[in-house]
N, C-alpha and C positions, 0 to 999 in steps of 0.2 A: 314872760310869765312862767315860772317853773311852779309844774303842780306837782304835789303828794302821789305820787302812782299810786303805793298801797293803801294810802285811805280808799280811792277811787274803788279797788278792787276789793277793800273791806266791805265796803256798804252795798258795795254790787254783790257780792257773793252772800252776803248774809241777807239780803232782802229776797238775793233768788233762793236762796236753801228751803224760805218760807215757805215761797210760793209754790214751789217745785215739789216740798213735801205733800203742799194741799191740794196739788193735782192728783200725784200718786196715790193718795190715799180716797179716787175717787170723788175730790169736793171740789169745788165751783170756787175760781179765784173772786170770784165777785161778792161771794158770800163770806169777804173779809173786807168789803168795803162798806160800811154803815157810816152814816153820817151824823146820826147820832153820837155814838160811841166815840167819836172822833172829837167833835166837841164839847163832848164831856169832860177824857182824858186830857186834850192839850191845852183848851181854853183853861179848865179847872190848873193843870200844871202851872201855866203861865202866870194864875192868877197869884197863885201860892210863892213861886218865886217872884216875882214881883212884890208883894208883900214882904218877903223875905230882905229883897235887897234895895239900897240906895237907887238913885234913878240913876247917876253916872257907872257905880258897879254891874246894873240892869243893861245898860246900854256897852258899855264896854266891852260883855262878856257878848251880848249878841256881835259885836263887832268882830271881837276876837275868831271868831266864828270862820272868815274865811280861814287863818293859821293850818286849819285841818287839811282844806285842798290845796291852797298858795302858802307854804313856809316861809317865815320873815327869811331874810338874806342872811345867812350868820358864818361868815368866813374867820375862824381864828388864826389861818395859816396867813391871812392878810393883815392882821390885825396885828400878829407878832414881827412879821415884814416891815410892815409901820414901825414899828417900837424900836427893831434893830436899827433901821436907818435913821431915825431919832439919835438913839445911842451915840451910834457914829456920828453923826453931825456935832453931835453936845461934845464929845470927846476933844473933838477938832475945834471948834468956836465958843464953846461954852454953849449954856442954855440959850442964852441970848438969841443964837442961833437960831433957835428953832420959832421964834417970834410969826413967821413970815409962812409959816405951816398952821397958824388958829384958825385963819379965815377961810382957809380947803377945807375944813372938819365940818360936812354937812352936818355929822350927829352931834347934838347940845352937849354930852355931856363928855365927849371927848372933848368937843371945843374947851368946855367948861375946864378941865381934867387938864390939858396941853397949857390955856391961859395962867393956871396957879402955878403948874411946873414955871414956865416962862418968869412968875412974877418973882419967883424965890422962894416958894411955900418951904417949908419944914417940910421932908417925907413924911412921917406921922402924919402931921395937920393936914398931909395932900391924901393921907389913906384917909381916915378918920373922914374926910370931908365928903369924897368921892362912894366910900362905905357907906355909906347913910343918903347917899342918892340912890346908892342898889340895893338897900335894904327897904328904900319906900318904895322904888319900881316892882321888887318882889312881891310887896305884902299887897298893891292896888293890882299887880297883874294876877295873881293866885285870887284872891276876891273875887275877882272877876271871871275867873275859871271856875270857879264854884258855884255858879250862876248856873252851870250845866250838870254838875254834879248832882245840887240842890233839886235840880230837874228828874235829875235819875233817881233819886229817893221818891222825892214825889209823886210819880206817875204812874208805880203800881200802886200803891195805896188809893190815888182818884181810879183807877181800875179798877179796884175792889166795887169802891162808889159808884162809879158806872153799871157793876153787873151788879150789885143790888137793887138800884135804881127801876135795871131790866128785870129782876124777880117780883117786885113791888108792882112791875107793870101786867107779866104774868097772872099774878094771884088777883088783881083786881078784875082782870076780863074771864077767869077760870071758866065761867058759862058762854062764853063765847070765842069756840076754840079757833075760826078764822084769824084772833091776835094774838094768840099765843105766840105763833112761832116769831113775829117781829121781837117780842119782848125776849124772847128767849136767846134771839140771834145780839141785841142789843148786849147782855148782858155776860155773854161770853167773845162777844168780838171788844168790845170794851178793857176785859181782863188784858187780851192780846195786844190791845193798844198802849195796856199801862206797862206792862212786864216788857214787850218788844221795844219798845221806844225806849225805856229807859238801860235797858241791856244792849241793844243794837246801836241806839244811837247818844242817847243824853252822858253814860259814864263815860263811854269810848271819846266820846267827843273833848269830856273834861279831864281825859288823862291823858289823849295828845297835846291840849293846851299847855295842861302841864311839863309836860316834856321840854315844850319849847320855850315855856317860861323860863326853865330853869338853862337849856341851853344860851337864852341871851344875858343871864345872869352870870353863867360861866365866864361868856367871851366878855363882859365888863370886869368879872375880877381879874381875870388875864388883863386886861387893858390896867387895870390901878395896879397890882403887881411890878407891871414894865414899866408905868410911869417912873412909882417910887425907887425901882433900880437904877433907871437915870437918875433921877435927884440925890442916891447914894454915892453915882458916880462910879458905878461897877464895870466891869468891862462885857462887853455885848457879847461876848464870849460866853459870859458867864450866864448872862440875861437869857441867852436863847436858850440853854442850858436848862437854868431854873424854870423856865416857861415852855419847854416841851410838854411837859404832862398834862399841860389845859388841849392839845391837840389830838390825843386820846378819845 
C-alpha cells in the first residue's frame, strides 16, 4: 500500500497549527469541541451535498476519498514500455501478433483499446472510440470530485447558520446568564467548524482528487496515442519520441 506522505503531513500540520495557536493564546483545546456545532455544520453540509448530487456521484466521491492518502497506481514509464514492445512485436508479425497480449490487460479499457488494434480498426475510428471512454471517465470522475468541493462551499455558510442559531439561543436566555455562555460557545465554534472544514479539509481534499483525475486521464491519452502509432505503423523510434512528453 503506498500512502500520500504529504497529504498525511498536511492534515497533520494544519489541524496542529489550530490547536497549537489555541493553547498559546491561553484557551482550552476542549473549548473547540462542541457537539452541537459539529452537527450542525457537517450533518447540515451532508445534507446539502447530498441534495446536490446523484446517489452514484454521492457515493463515488465519498469513495474516491481514500485517492487522498493511497494514490491510484499510475506508472506512464510502464505504460509506454508496454506500447514500445507492442510496436516491435507488430513491426515483426504484424498486429496479429499481439492477439495473445488482450487477456494479460487486467485494465478494460486497454483490453478494450489492444482488442480493436488486433481487430483492424482504422486509427481514427480507434482514437475517436477510445476518446470518448476518456472523456466519460473524465466527466463521472470530476463529478464526483466535486462532491468535496460542493462541501467546501457549503460549510461556511451552514457555519454562518450555526452561529446564528447560537445568538438566537443567547438572546432568548439573556435573564439567565448561567446559558449564555453555552450559546455563545455554540455559535463561534460552529463558524470554526464551517470556515476550517471547508479550507482545511473539503477544497484541499477536492483538488488533490482532481489532480489525480487528471493524472489517469493523462496516462490514457498516452495509452490511445501509442495505440494509434501502431496502427499507423510508425517506427518505435519515433513512438517513444512522440510520447516522452506525457512522462513529464
Amino acid at each position: 500500500m503506498r500512502l500520500d506522505i504529504v497529504s498525511l503531513i498536511g492534515v497533520t500540520l494544519g489541524l496542529s497549527a489550530i490547536l497549537l495557536g489555541q493553547y498559546l493564546e491561553g484557551g482550552h483545546i476542549g473549548s473547540l469541541l462542541q457537539l452541537t456545532a459539529f452537527l450542525i455544520v457537517i450533518g447540515g453540509t451532508l445534507g446539502a451535498v447530498m441534495l446536490q448530487s446523484s446517489l452514484r456521484v454521492f457515493l463515488d466521491g465519498l469513495g474516491m476519498l481514500r485517492w487522498v492518502f493511497q494514490p491510484p497506481v499510475i506508472s506512464s514509464r510502464d505504460t509506454l514500455n508496454t506500447l514500445l514492445d507492442w510496436s516491435h512485436k507488430a513491426r515483426r508479425g504484424g498486429l496479429l501478433a499481439l492477439e495473445p497480449f488482450i487477456e494479460q490487460q487486467a485494465d478494460l479499457f486497454q483490453r478494450r483499446g489492444l482488442q480493436m488494434l488486433v481487430d483492424g480498426a482504422e486509427p481514427e475510428v480507434l482514437r475517436e472510440t477510445l476518446e470518448i471512454d476518456v472523456q466519460a471517465y473524465e466527466r463521472h470522475h470530476l463529478d464526483a470530485a466535486r462532491v468535496w468541493m460542493a462541501a467546501g462551499g457549503y460549510a461556511p455558510t451552514i457555519g454562518i447558520l450555526g452561529a446564528v442559531l447560537g445568538l438566537i439561543h443567547v438572546m432568548e436566555n439573556l435573564s439567565d446568564p448561567s446559558k449564555l455562555g453555552a450559546g455563545i460557545a455554540v455559535a463561534f465554534v460552529a463558524t470554526i467548524y464551517g470556515v476550517g472544514s471547508a479550507n482545511l479539509l473539503f477544497l484541499p481534499i477536492a483538488g488533490k482528487l482532481r489532480y489525480w483525475v487528471g493524472r489517469r486521464v493523462a496516462d490514457k491519452e498516452l495509452f490511445i496515442q501509442g495505440l494509434v502509432a501502431i496502427a499507423n505503423g510508425e517506427n518505435p523510434r519515433i513512438i517513444e519520441a512522440k510520447l516522452q512528453g506525457y512522462l513529464s
